[in-house]
C-alpha positions as CSV (number, residue, x, y, z in Angstrom):
1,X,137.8,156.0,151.9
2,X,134.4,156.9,150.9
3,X,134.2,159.1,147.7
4,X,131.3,160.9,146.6
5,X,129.5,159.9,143.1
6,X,130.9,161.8,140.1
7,X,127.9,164.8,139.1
8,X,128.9,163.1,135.2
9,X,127.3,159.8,136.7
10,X,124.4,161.6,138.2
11,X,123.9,163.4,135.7
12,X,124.0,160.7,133.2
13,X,121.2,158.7,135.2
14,X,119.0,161.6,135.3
15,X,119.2,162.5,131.2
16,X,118.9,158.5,131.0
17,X,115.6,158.4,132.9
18,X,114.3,161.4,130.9
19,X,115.3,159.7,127.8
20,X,114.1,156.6,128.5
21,X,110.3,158.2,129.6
22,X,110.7,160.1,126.3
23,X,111.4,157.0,124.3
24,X,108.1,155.4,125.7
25,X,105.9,158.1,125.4
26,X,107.3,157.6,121.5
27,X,106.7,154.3,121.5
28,X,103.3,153.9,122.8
29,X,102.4,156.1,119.7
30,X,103.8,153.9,117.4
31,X,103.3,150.9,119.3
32,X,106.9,149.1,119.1
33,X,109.8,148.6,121.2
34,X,113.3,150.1,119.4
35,X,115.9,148.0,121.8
36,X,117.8,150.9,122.2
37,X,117.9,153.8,124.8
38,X,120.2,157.2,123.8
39,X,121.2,159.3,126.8
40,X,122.5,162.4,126.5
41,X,125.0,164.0,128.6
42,X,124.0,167.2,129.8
43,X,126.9,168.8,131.6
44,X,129.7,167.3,129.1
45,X,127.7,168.4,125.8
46,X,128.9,164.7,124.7
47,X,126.3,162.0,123.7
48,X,126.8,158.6,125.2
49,X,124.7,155.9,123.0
50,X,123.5,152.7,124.8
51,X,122.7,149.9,122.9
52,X,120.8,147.0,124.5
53,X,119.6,143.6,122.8
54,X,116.6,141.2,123.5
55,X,117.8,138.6,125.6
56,X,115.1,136.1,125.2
57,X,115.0,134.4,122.0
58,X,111.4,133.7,122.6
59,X,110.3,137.3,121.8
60,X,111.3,137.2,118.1
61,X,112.3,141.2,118.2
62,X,115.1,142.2,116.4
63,X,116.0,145.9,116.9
64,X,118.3,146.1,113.5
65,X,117.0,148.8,111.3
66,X,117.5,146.5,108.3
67,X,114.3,144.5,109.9
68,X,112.3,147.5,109.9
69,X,113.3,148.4,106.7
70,X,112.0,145.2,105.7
71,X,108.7,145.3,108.2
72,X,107.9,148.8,105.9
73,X,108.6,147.0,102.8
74,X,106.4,144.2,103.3
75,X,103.5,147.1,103.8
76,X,104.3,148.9,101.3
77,X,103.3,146.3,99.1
78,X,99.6,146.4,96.8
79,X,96.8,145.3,98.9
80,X,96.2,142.8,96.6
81,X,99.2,141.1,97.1
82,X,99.2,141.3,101.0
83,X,95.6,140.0,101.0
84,X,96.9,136.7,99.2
85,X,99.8,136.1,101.4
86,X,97.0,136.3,104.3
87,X,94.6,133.5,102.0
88,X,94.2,130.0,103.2
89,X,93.2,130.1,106.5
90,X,89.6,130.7,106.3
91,X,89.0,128.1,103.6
92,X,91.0,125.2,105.2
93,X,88.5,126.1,108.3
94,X,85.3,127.0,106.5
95,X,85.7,122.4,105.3
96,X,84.8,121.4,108.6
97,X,81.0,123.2,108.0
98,X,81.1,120.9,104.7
99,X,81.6,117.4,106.9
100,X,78.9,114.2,106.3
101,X,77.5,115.3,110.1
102,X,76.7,118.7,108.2
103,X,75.0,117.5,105.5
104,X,73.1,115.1,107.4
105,X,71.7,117.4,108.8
106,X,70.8,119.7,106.1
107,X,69.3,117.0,104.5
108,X,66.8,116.1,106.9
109,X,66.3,119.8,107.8
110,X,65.3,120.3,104.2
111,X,63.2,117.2,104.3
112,X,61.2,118.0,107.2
113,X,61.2,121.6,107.4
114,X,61.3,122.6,103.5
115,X,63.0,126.3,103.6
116,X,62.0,127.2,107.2
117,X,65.4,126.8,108.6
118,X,67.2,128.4,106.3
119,X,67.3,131.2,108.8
120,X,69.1,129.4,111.3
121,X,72.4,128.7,108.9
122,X,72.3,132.4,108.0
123,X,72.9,133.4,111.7
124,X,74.9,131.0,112.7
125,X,77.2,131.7,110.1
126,X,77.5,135.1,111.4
127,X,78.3,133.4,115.0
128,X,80.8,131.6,113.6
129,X,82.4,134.1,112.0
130,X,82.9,136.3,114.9
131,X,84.2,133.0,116.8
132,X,86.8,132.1,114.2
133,X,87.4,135.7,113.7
134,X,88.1,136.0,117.5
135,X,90.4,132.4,117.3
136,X,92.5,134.0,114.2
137,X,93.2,137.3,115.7
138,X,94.4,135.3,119.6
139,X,96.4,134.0,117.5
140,X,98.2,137.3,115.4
141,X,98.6,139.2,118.8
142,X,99.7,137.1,121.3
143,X,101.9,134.8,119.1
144,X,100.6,131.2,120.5
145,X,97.6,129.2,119.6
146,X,94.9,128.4,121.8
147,X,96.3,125.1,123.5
148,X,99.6,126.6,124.2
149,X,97.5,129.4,126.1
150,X,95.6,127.3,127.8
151,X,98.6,124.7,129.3
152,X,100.2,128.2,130.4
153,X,97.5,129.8,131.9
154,X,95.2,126.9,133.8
155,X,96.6,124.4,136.7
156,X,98.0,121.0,136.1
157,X,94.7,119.2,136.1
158,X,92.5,121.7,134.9
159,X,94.5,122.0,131.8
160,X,94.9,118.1,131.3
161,X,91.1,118.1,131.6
162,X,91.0,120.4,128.5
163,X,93.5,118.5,126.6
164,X,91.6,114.8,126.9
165,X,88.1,116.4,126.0
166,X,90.0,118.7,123.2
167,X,91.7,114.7,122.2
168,X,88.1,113.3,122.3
169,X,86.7,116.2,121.1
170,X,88.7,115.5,117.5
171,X,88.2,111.8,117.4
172,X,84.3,112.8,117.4
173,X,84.8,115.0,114.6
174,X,87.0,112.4,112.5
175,X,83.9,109.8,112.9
176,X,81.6,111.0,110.3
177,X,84.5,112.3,108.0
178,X,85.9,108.4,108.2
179,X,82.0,107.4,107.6
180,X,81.3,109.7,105.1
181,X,84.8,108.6,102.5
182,X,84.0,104.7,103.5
183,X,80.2,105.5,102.1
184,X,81.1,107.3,99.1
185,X,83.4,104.7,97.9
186,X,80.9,101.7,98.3
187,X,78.8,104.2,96.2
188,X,81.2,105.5,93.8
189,X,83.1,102.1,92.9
190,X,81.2,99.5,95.0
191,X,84.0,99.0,97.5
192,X,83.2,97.3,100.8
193,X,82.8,99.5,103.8
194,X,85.5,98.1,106.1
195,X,87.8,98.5,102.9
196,X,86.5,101.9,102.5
197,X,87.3,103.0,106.3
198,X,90.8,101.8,105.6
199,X,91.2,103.3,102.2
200,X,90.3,106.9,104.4
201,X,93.1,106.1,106.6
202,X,96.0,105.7,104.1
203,X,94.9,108.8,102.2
204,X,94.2,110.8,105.1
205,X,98.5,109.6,106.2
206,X,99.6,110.7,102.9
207,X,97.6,114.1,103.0
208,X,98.9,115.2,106.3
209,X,102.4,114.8,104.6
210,X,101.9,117.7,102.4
211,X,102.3,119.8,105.2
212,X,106.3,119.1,105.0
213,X,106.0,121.4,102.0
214,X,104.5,123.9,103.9
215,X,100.7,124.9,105.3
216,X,99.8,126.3,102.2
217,X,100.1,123.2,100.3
218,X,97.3,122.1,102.9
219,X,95.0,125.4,102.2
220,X,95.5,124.3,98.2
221,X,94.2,120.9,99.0
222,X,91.5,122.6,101.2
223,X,90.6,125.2,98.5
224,X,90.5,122.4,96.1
225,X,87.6,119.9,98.4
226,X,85.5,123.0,98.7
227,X,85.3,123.7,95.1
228,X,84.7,120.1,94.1
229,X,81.8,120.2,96.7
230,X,80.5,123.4,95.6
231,X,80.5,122.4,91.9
232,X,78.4,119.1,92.7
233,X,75.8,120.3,94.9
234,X,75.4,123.4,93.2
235,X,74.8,121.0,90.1
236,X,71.9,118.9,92.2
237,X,70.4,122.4,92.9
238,X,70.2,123.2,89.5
239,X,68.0,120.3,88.8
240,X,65.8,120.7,91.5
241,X,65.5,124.5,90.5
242,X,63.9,126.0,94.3
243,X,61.4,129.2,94.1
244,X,64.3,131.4,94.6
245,X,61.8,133.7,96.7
246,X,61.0,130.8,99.0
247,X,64.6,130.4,99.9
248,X,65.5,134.1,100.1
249,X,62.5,134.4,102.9
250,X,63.9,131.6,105.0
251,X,67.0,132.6,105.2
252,X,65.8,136.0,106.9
253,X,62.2,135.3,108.6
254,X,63.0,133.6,111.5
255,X,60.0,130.4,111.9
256,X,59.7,127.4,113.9
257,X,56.7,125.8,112.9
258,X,55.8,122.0,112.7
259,X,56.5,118.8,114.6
260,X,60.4,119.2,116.2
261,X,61.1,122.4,114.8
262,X,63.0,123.7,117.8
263,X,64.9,120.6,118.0
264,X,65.9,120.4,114.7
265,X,67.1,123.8,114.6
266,X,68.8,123.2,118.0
267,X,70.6,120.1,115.9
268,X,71.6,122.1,113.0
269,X,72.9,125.3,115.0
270,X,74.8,123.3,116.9
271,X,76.8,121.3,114.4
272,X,78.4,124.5,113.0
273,X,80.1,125.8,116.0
274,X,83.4,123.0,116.2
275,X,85.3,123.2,119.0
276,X,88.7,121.8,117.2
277,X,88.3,124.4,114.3
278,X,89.0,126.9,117.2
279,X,92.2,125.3,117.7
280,X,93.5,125.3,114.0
281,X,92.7,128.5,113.6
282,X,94.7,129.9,115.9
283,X,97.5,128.0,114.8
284,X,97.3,128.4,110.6
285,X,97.4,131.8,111.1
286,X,100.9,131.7,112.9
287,X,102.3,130.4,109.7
288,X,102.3,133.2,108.2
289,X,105.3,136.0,108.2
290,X,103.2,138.8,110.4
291,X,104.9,142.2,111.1
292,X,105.6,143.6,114.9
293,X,104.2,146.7,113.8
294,X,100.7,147.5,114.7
295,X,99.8,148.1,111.1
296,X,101.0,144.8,110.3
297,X,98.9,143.4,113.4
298,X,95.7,145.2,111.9
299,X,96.4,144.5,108.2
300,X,96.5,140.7,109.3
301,X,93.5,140.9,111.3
302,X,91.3,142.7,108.6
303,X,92.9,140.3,105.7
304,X,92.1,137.4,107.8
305,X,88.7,138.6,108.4
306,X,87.8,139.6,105.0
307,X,89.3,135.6,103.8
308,X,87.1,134.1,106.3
309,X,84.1,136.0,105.8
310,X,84.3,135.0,101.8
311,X,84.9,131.3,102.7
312,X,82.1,130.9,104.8
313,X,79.8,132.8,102.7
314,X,80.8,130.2,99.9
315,X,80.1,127.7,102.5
316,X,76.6,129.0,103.4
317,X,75.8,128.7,99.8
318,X,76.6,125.1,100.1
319,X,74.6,124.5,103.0
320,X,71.6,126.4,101.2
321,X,71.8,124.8,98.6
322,X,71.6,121.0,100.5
323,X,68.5,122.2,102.6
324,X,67.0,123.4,99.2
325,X,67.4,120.2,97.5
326,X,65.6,117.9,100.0
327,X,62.8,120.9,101.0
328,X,62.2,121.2,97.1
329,X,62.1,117.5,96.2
330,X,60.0,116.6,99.5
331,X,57.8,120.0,99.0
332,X,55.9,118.1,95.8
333,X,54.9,114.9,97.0
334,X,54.2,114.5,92.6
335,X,58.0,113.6,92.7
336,X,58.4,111.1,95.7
337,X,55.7,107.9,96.0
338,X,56.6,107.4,99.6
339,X,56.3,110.4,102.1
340,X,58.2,108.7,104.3
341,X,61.1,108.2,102.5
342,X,61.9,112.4,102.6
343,X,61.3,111.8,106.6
344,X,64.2,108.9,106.9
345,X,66.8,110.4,104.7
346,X,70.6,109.2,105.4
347,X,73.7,110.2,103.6
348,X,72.7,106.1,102.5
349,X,69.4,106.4,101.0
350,X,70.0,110.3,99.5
351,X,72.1,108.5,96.7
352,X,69.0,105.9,95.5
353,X,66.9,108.3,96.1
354,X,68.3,111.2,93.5
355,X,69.0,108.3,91.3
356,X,65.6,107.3,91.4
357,X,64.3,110.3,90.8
358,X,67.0,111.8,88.6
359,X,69.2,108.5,87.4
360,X,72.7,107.3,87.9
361,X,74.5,110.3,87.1
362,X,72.9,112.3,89.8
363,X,73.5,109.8,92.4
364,X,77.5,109.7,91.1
365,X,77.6,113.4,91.6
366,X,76.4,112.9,95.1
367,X,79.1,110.4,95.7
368,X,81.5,112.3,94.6
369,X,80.4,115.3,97.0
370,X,80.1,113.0,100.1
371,X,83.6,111.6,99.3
372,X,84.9,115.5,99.3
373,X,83.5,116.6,102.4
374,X,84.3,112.6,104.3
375,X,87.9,112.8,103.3
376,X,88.4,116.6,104.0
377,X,86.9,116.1,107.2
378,X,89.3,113.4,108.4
379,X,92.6,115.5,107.4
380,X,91.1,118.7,108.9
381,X,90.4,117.2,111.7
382,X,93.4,115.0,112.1
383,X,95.2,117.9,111.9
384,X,94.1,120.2,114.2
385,X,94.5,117.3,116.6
386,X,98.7,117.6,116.1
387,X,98.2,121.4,117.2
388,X,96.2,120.6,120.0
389,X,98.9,117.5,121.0
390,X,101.9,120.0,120.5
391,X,100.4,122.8,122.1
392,X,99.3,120.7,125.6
393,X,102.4,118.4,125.5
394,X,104.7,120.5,124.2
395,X,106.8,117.8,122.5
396,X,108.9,118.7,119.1
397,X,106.7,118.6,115.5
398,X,108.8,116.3,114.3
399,X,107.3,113.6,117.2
400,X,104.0,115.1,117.0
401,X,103.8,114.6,113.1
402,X,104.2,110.8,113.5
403,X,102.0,110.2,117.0
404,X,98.9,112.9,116.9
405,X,97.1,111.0,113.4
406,X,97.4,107.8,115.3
407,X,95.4,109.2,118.3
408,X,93.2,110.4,116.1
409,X,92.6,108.9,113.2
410,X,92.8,105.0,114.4
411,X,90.7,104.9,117.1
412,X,88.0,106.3,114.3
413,X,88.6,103.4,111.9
414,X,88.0,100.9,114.8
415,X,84.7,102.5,116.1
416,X,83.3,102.8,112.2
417,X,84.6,99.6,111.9
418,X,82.6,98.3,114.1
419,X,80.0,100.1,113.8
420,X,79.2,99.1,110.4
421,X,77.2,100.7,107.6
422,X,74.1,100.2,109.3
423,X,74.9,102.4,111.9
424,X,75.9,105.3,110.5
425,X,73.2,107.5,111.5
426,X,73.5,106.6,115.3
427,X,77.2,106.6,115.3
428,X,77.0,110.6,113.4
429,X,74.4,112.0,115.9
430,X,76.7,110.4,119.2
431,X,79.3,112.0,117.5
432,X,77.2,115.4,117.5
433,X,76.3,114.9,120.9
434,X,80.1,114.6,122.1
435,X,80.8,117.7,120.0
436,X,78.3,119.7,122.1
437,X,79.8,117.7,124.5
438,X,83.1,119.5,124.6
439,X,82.6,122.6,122.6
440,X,82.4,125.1,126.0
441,X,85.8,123.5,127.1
442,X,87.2,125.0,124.1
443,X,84.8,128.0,123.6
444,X,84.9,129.4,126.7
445,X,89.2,129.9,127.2
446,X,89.0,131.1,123.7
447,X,86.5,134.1,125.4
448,X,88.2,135.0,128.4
449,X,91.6,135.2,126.5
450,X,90.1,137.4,124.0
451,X,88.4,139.6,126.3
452,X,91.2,140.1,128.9
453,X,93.9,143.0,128.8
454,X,96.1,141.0,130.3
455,X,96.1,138.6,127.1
456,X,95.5,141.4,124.2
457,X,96.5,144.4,125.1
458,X,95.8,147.4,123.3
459,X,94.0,145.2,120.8
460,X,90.9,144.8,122.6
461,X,87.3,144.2,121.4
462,X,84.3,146.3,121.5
463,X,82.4,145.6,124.6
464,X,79.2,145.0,122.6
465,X,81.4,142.3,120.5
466,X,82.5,140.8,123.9
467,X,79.3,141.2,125.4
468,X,76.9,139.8,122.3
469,X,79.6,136.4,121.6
470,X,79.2,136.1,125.3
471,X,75.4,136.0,125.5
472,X,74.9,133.9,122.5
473,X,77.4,131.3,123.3
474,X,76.3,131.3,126.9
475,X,72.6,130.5,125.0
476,X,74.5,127.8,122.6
477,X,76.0,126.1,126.1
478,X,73.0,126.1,127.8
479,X,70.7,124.8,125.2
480,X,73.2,121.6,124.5
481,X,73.4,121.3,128.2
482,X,69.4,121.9,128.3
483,X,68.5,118.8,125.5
484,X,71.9,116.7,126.8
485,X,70.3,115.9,130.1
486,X,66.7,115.8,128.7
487,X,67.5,113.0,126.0
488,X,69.6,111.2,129.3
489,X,66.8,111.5,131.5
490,X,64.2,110.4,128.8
491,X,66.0,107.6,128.4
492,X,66.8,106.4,131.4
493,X,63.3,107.0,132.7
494,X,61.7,104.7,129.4
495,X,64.9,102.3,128.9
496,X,63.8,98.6,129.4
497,X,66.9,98.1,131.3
498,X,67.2,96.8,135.2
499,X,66.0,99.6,137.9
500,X,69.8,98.4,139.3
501,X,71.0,99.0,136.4
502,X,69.6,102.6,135.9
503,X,70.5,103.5,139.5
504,X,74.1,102.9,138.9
505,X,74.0,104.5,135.4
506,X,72.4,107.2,137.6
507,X,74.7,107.0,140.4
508,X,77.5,107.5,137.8
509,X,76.3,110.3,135.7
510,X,74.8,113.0,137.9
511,X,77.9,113.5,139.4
512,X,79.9,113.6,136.4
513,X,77.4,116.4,135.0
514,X,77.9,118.4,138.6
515,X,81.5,118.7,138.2
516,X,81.2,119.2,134.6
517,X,79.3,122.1,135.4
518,X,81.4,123.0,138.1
519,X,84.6,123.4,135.8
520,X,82.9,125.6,133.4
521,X,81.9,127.6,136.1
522,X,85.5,128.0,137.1
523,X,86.3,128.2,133.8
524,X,84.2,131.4,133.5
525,X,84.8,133.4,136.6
526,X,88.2,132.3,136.9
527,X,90.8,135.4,136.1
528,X,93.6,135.3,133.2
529,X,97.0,135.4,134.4
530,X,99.1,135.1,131.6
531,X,100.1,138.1,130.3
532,X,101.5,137.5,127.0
533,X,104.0,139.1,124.7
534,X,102.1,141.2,122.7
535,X,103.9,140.9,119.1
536,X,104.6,144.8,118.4
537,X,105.8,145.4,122.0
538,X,107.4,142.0,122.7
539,X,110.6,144.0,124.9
540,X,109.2,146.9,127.0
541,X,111.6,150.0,126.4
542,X,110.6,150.5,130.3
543,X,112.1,147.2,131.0
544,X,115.4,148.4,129.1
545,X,115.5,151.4,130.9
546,X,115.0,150.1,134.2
547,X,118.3,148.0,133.8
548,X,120.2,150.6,132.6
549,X,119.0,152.3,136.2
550,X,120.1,149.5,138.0
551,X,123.6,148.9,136.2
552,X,124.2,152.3,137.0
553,X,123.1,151.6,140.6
554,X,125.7,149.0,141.0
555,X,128.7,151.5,139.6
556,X,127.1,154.3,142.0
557,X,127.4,151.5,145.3
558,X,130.9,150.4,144.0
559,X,132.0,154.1,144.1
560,X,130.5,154.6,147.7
561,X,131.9,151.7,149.2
């Protein structure tokens, strides 16, 4: 017998669509889901309360009010205090702009340039503080770092393609870091080089095991390197004493004069922008306790901001004050017998050369810089490469803790190894060139997931943010691309080598570069399709609503039938 639904259920469905629009028209003011849907009973005057919980544990909501009560707690606190809880980030980060590669090439930047390109660290800084900026905040809203985004969003090969150049990617990074420790122990306490390169790897081990105690323990230790390598070169630049006005006009008028100014300018722009450093921060930033609230969201992304933008700025001072040093002692040729000494200069022959000009304890302060930013650079680097292995693999920390710094860390003691002291220039510059190499693999997913909806949501950048990191990294791409195929060709065409043997070299490159290019052209005009769980709205109230609607479906089809 077929019986006609109750007006009471009807009724109900109707006041519990109406509530539920109300609810979200609430909560896209406030920007956060409640998990719970009140319908009110018109007809019967009664109230009937329906209480629904998240059902996927993924989503971290909890719709208590004791959470809330917690959330407004936490933002109630002084600013002071939530700006410290948000510290450490920025300065474990800002180390990788302090590697041996870095000061390399400030040395010789100084060297050949004097104060010219000055202006060139000053705006790349900027650059890289709206890239890491952009890394950090992916991060806060969606949740997920950068690798784990990328294995959801791109095909099965496209993503494994990411993953081996992100793998390479850090074992070119870890290079000069392991070079750099090996070197300032041979100088500091006359160890041999090979000894040295295995010294780097036991302490770079025991530092990744401070991270058991937590990721701040690792920003201490990162906090700590800076400030040793910020005391010791700020010490060298108070015995070279620079015209203060020289330096404070290269740093802002743009010049590019002299024999391989664009080049060198080319090289040192390009070794600031990392392309694992966009990896680890998007994941140090998840270690933090962040509100769903979108005050919390923003209060995190401003803190963050404001951290990074102090710990680059102390980094930039760094980097000034390397360039200085070189331009200053090379500007008076009074100082330096051989001209052509300030033209070759090495992380090797900087340390006999301040101690001839300056003695011993000059050269021991340089030492103890180069052993800062070598050993830094190999547990940065070493660990953004166990992010990068969890987030592609997807295997548990506890595995990844023990297998990612032997991926990356030994395959770097047995090229240095074999590369010897002697090569440390050549083996730092191929490691630059690998960097370049790789960096748009990582760059360019970082840029499409920070400028899609479908990724951020409501936390959208400015379009002329978007548009200017897009034009200037497009410019950074093209120019490594540019000089990458104009050193191959150069070489190829004035190698001594076989014509066979340069057409096979040949046969196997060109391709190579075509689908290279090919992949970041998919990479760019390919579409995000991930839509992910924005933090403050990580259960729709729609979505809870809509299933209430269909329960009540089912009980209106039982009572037909």
């Amino acid at each position: 017998m077929r019986t006609a639904p109750s007006y009471t259920s009807r009724n109900a469905t109707a006041a519990m669509e109406e509530a539920g629009r109300r609810i979200e028209r609430e909560e896209q003011q406030r920007g956060r889901g409640s998990g719970r849907v009140a319908a009110v009973e018109v007809g019967g005057g009664s109230e009937i309360e329906i209480e629904m919980e998240a059902a996927s544990a993924g989503c971290g909501v909890s719709s208590s009010g004791q959470q809330d009560h917690v959330e407004d707690g936490l933002l109630q606190r002084p600013t002071w205090k939530r700006f410290l809880a948000h510290a450490g980030p920025g300065f474990l980060i800002s180390l990788a702009y302090l590697d041996p590669s870095n000061v390399q090439t400030d040395l010789q930047a100084g060297s050949s340039h004097k104060y010219e390109l000055l202006w060139v660290l000053f705006f790349g800084f900027i650059f890289v503080l709206i890239i890491q900026s952009l890394a950090a905040n992916l991060g806060i809203i969606t949740g997920r770092h950068l690798a784990e985004l990328c294995m959801c969003e791109y095909p099965k090969y496209v993503k494994y393609c990411l993953w081996l150049l992100a793998e390479v990617g850090v074992i070119a990074a870890t290079i000069p870091g392991v070079l750099g420790t090996a070197l300032a122990y041979n100088m500091l306490l006359h160890i041999p080089f090979w000894a040295g390169v295995l010294i780097c790897g036991a302490s770079t081990l025991l530092l990744l095991g401070l991270q058991c105690y937590g990721a701040q323990k690792m920003e201490l230790v990162g906090v700590i390197f800076m400030l040793v390598m910020a005391a010791c070169f700020f010490v060298e630049l108070s015995t070279a004493n620079p015209p203060m006005g020289e330096v404070i006009k290269g740093l802002f008028v743009p010049r590019l004069q002299g024999v391989y100014a664009t080049s060198d300018a080319v090289a040192l722009f390009s070794a600031l922008v990392m392309p694992h450093n966009l990896f680890l921060h998007s994941s140090l930033v998840l270690s933090r306790n962040i509100s769903s609230s979108p005050k919390a969201v923003k209060d995190a992304s401003k803190f963050f901001l404001i951290e990074n933008a102090f710990a680059l700025f102390l980094v930039l001072l760094v980097n000034v004050s390397i360039v200085s040093i070189t331009g200053t002692i090379c500007a008076g040729n009074e100082l330096v017998d051989d001209i052509n000494t300030c033209s070759s200069l090495t992380l090797i022959s900087t340390s006999g050369f301040l101690k001839n000009l300056f003695g011993k304890s000059r050269s021991t302060i340089y030492g103890l810089a180069l052993l800062a930013s070598g050993q830094s650079c190999t547990v940065i680097t070493s660990y953004s490469g166990q992010y990068i292995m969890q987030g592609f693999s997807g295997m548990r920390k506890c595995i990844i803790y023990l297998i990612a710094p032997c991926f990356t860390v030994i395959p770097s003691l047995i090229i240095c190894s074999i590369g010897g002291a002697l090569s440390v220039r050549q083996l730092i510059n191929i490691s630059a060139i690998i960097l370049a190499f790789a960096l748009p693999y990582a760059l360019i997913p970082l840029l499409k997931f920070s400028s899609s909806c479908a990724m951020i949501g409501p936390y959208k950048y400015s379009i002329y943010i978007v548009r200017f990191t897009w034009i200037l990294s497009t410019v950074i791409m093209g120019v490594n691309i540019y000089f990458f195929c104009n050193s191959f060709i150069n070489w190829l065409v004035h190698s001594e080598l076989p014509r066979i043997v340069n057409a096979i070299i040949s046969t196997l490159i060109f391709p190579f570069m075509a689908a290279y290019i090919a992949v970041l052209i998919y990479l760019v005009f390919r579409k995000v399709s991930v839509a992910s769980p924005f933090p403050s709205m990580s259960v729709s109230c729609e979505t809870e609503v809509e299933e209430v609607q269909r329960q009540d479906d089912k009980v209106d089809d039982f009572s037909v039938h």
